[in-house]
N, C-alpha and C positions, 0 to 999 in steps of 0.2 A: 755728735758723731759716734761715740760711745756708746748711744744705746743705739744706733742704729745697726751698728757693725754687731752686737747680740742677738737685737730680733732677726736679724740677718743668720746670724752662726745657730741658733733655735729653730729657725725656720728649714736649713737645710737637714738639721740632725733629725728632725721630725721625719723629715722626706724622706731619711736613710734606714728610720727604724719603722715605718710605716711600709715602705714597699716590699720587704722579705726582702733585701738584697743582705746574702752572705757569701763570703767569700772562703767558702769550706762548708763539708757536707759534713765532719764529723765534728767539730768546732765553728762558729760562728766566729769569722777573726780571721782565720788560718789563711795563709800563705802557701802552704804546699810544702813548706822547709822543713818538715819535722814527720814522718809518718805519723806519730803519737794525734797529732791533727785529724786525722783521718780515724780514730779508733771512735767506735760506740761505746758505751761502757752502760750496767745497770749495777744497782746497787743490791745485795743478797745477804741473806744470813748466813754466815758460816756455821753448820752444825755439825762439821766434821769428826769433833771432839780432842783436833789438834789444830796446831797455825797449820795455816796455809801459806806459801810463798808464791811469790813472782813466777809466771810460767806453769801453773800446775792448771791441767785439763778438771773443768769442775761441769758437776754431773745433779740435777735434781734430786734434793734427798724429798721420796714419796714415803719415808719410812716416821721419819719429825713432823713434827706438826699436827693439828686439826683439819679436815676437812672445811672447805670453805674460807678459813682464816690465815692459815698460812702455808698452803701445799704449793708451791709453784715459787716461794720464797726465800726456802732455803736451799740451801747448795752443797755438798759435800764431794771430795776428791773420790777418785776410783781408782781401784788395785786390781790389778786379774782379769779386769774385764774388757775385752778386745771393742770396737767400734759401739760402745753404749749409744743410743738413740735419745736419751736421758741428758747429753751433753748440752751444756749452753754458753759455753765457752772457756776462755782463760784468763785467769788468777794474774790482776792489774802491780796491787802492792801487796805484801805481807799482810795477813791480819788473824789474829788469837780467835782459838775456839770459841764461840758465844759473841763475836761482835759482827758489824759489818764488814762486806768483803768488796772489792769493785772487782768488777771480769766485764774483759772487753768479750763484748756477744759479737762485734762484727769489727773487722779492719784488720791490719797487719799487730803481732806481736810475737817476740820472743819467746817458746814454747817448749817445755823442758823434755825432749827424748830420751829416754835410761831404754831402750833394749835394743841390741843388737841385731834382733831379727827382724828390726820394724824399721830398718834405715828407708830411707824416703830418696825419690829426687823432685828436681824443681819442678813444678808444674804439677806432680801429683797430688791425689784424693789422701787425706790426715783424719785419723779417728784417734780415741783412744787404746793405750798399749793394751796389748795381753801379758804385761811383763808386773811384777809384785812392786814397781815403784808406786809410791802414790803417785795418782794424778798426772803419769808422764802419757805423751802423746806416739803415735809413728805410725806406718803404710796402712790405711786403712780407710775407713770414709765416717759421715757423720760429725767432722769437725771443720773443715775447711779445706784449702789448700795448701801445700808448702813452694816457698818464694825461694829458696835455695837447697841444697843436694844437704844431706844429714846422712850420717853413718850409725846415728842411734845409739853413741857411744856411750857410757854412764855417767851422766853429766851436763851430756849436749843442749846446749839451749838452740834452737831450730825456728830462724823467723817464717810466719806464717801468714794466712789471710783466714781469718776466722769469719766463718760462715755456715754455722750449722743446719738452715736449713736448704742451703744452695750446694751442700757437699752431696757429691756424686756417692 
Protein backbone atom coordinates (compact mmCIF):
# COMPACT_ATOMS: atom_id res chain seq x y z
CA UNK A 1 0.00 0.00 0.00
CA UNK A 2 3.00 2.00 0.65
CA UNK A 3 4.50 2.18 -2.35
CA UNK A 4 1.48 2.59 -4.05
CA UNK A 5 0.46 5.76 -2.09
CA UNK A 6 4.42 7.11 -3.47
CA UNK A 7 4.20 6.13 -7.15
CA UNK A 8 0.87 7.86 -6.62
CA UNK A 9 2.39 11.15 -4.70
CA UNK A 10 5.50 11.06 -7.67
CA UNK A 11 3.23 10.83 -10.14
CA UNK A 12 1.14 13.83 -9.34
CA UNK A 13 4.30 16.00 -8.46
CA UNK A 14 5.62 15.30 -11.91
CA UNK A 15 2.22 16.57 -13.38
CA UNK A 16 2.60 19.70 -11.18
CA UNK A 17 6.25 20.43 -12.18
CA UNK A 18 5.80 19.39 -15.92
CA UNK A 19 2.86 21.64 -16.75
CA UNK A 20 4.31 25.27 -15.92
CA UNK A 21 1.45 25.59 -13.34
CA UNK A 22 2.81 28.69 -10.85
CA UNK A 23 0.91 30.38 -8.74
CA UNK A 24 2.86 33.86 -8.94
CA UNK A 25 4.49 35.73 -11.66
CA UNK A 26 7.33 37.01 -9.67
CA UNK A 27 7.94 33.87 -7.43
CA UNK A 28 6.94 30.33 -8.29
CA UNK A 29 4.98 29.47 -4.87
CA UNK A 30 3.40 32.80 -4.15
CA UNK A 31 0.21 33.35 -2.77
CA UNK A 32 -0.37 36.96 -3.45
CA UNK A 33 0.24 37.80 0.66
CA UNK A 34 3.39 39.43 0.38
CA UNK A 35 4.08 42.04 -2.52
CA UNK A 36 7.97 40.94 -2.18
CA UNK A 37 6.18 37.85 -4.34
CA UNK A 38 5.49 39.80 -7.14
CA UNK A 39 9.15 41.63 -7.44
CA UNK A 40 11.72 40.60 -10.27
CA UNK A 41 15.04 41.02 -9.06
CA UNK A 42 18.69 40.61 -11.21
CA UNK A 43 21.70 40.24 -9.81
CA UNK A 44 24.56 43.23 -10.77
CA UNK A 45 27.89 44.48 -9.66
CA UNK A 46 27.97 47.12 -7.49
CA UNK A 47 30.84 49.45 -8.87
CA UNK A 48 29.69 52.43 -7.01
CA UNK A 49 32.87 52.54 -5.02
CA UNK A 50 30.46 52.85 -1.85
CA UNK A 51 27.54 50.44 -0.08
CA UNK A 52 24.56 50.83 -1.58
CA UNK A 53 21.33 50.47 0.63
CA UNK A 54 17.80 49.41 0.31
CA UNK A 55 15.73 51.87 -1.94
CA UNK A 56 18.60 53.45 -3.76
CA UNK A 57 17.61 54.14 -7.64
CA UNK A 58 20.55 52.30 -9.48
CA UNK A 59 21.64 53.33 -12.91
CA UNK A 60 24.25 51.42 -15.55
CA UNK A 61 27.74 52.12 -14.88
CA UNK A 62 29.06 52.51 -18.93
CA UNK A 63 31.98 53.96 -17.49
CA UNK A 64 33.49 50.18 -15.49
CA UNK A 65 34.15 47.61 -17.14
CA UNK A 66 35.36 46.11 -20.77
CA UNK A 67 33.55 46.13 -23.71
CA UNK A 68 31.84 42.93 -24.43
CA UNK A 69 32.54 41.43 -20.93
CA UNK A 70 31.02 43.27 -18.44
CA UNK A 71 29.11 46.76 -19.70
CA UNK A 72 25.49 46.10 -19.05
CA UNK A 73 26.67 44.35 -15.49
CA UNK A 74 27.46 46.75 -13.34
CA UNK A 75 25.38 49.19 -11.69
CA UNK A 76 26.24 52.39 -9.80
CA UNK A 77 23.82 54.94 -7.92
CA UNK A 78 23.24 58.55 -9.32
CA UNK A 79 23.59 62.02 -7.85
CA UNK A 80 22.37 65.21 -9.74
CA UNK A 81 20.99 63.50 -12.28
CA UNK A 82 17.18 64.04 -13.04
CA UNK A 83 15.11 61.01 -15.07
CA UNK A 84 18.58 58.97 -16.26
CA UNK A 85 17.44 56.52 -19.19
CA UNK A 86 20.56 54.43 -17.65
CA UNK A 87 18.07 53.44 -14.88
CA UNK A 88 17.47 49.69 -14.25
CA UNK A 89 15.93 49.72 -11.21
CA UNK A 90 16.07 49.56 -7.19
CA UNK A 91 18.51 48.55 -4.55
CA UNK A 92 16.73 44.91 -3.06
CA UNK A 93 19.44 44.55 0.26
CA UNK A 94 22.47 46.55 1.21
CA UNK A 95 25.59 45.43 -0.36
CA UNK A 96 29.66 46.81 -0.14
CA UNK A 97 31.35 48.40 -3.15
CA UNK A 98 33.00 45.44 -5.22
CA UNK A 99 30.28 42.79 -4.52
CA UNK A 100 27.09 41.61 -5.73
CA UNK A 101 23.95 43.77 -5.49
CA UNK A 102 20.07 42.40 -6.07
CA UNK A 103 17.66 45.34 -7.61
CA UNK A 104 14.38 44.64 -8.24
CA UNK A 105 14.07 45.63 -12.21
CA UNK A 106 10.24 45.10 -12.01
CA UNK A 107 7.43 45.05 -9.22
CA UNK A 108 6.41 47.08 -6.17
CA UNK A 109 9.38 48.43 -3.63
CA UNK A 110 10.13 50.87 -1.31
CA UNK A 111 12.18 53.63 -2.97
CA UNK A 112 14.26 56.20 -1.14
CA UNK A 113 12.86 60.10 -2.05
CA UNK A 114 15.54 62.99 -0.48
CA UNK A 115 14.05 66.17 -2.47
CA UNK A 116 11.51 68.14 -1.84
CA UNK A 117 10.87 69.37 -5.26
CA UNK A 118 10.27 65.88 -6.62
CA UNK A 119 7.20 64.94 -4.30
CA UNK A 120 5.15 62.69 -6.30
CA UNK A 121 1.51 61.47 -6.10
CA UNK A 122 -0.19 58.12 -6.46
CA UNK A 123 -0.39 56.98 -9.89
CA UNK A 124 2.26 59.19 -11.23
CA UNK A 125 5.47 58.71 -13.66
CA UNK A 126 8.96 58.24 -10.95
CA UNK A 127 12.43 58.76 -12.42
CA UNK A 128 15.47 59.64 -10.78
CA UNK A 129 16.00 62.89 -8.46
CA UNK A 130 17.93 65.96 -9.72
CA UNK A 131 18.58 66.41 -5.99
CA UNK A 132 22.59 65.44 -4.61
CA UNK A 133 21.34 62.44 -2.64
CA UNK A 134 22.69 59.23 -3.90
CA UNK A 135 20.46 57.22 -5.71
CA UNK A 136 17.23 58.87 -4.44
CA UNK A 137 14.16 58.79 -6.67
CA UNK A 138 10.88 61.57 -7.41
CA UNK A 139 8.40 63.37 -10.12
CA UNK A 140 9.89 62.32 -13.13
CA UNK A 141 9.83 59.29 -15.70
CA UNK A 142 12.25 56.49 -16.72
CA UNK A 143 11.59 54.41 -13.40
CA UNK A 144 8.23 53.39 -12.86
CA UNK A 145 5.22 54.33 -11.04
CA UNK A 146 4.45 55.58 -7.60
CA UNK A 147 1.62 53.51 -5.61
CA UNK A 148 1.13 56.20 -3.01
CA UNK A 149 1.45 60.38 -2.53
CA UNK A 150 5.30 61.24 -1.31
CA UNK A 151 6.20 64.56 -0.24
CA UNK A 152 10.00 63.80 -1.06
CA UNK A 153 10.98 64.69 2.35
CA UNK A 154 14.73 63.64 3.32
CA UNK A 155 14.44 60.44 4.10
CA UNK A 156 11.20 59.26 2.63
CA UNK A 157 11.09 55.77 1.53
CA UNK A 158 8.10 55.95 -1.40
CA UNK A 159 6.48 52.55 -2.38
CA UNK A 160 6.60 52.17 -5.97
CA UNK A 161 6.05 49.79 -9.20
CA UNK A 162 9.25 49.58 -10.93
CA UNK A 163 9.16 49.46 -14.45
CA UNK A 164 11.64 51.07 -16.49
CA UNK A 165 10.89 50.28 -19.66
CA UNK A 166 6.97 50.83 -19.38
CA UNK A 167 7.50 54.38 -17.51
CA UNK A 168 5.89 57.13 -19.34
Amino acid sequence: MKKYFMSFALLFALVFALNGVAFGWGTTGGDGSDYRQLQETAVFYNSAGHKLVHGQAVILDTTDGTAGSTLGAYVTDVTGTADSVLVVGVVKEASENGTPVIVVTKGPIDALADDAADAVSAGSAVGTSGSTAYGSIGGGTNLGIALENGAGTNGDYLMIWVDPTGAD
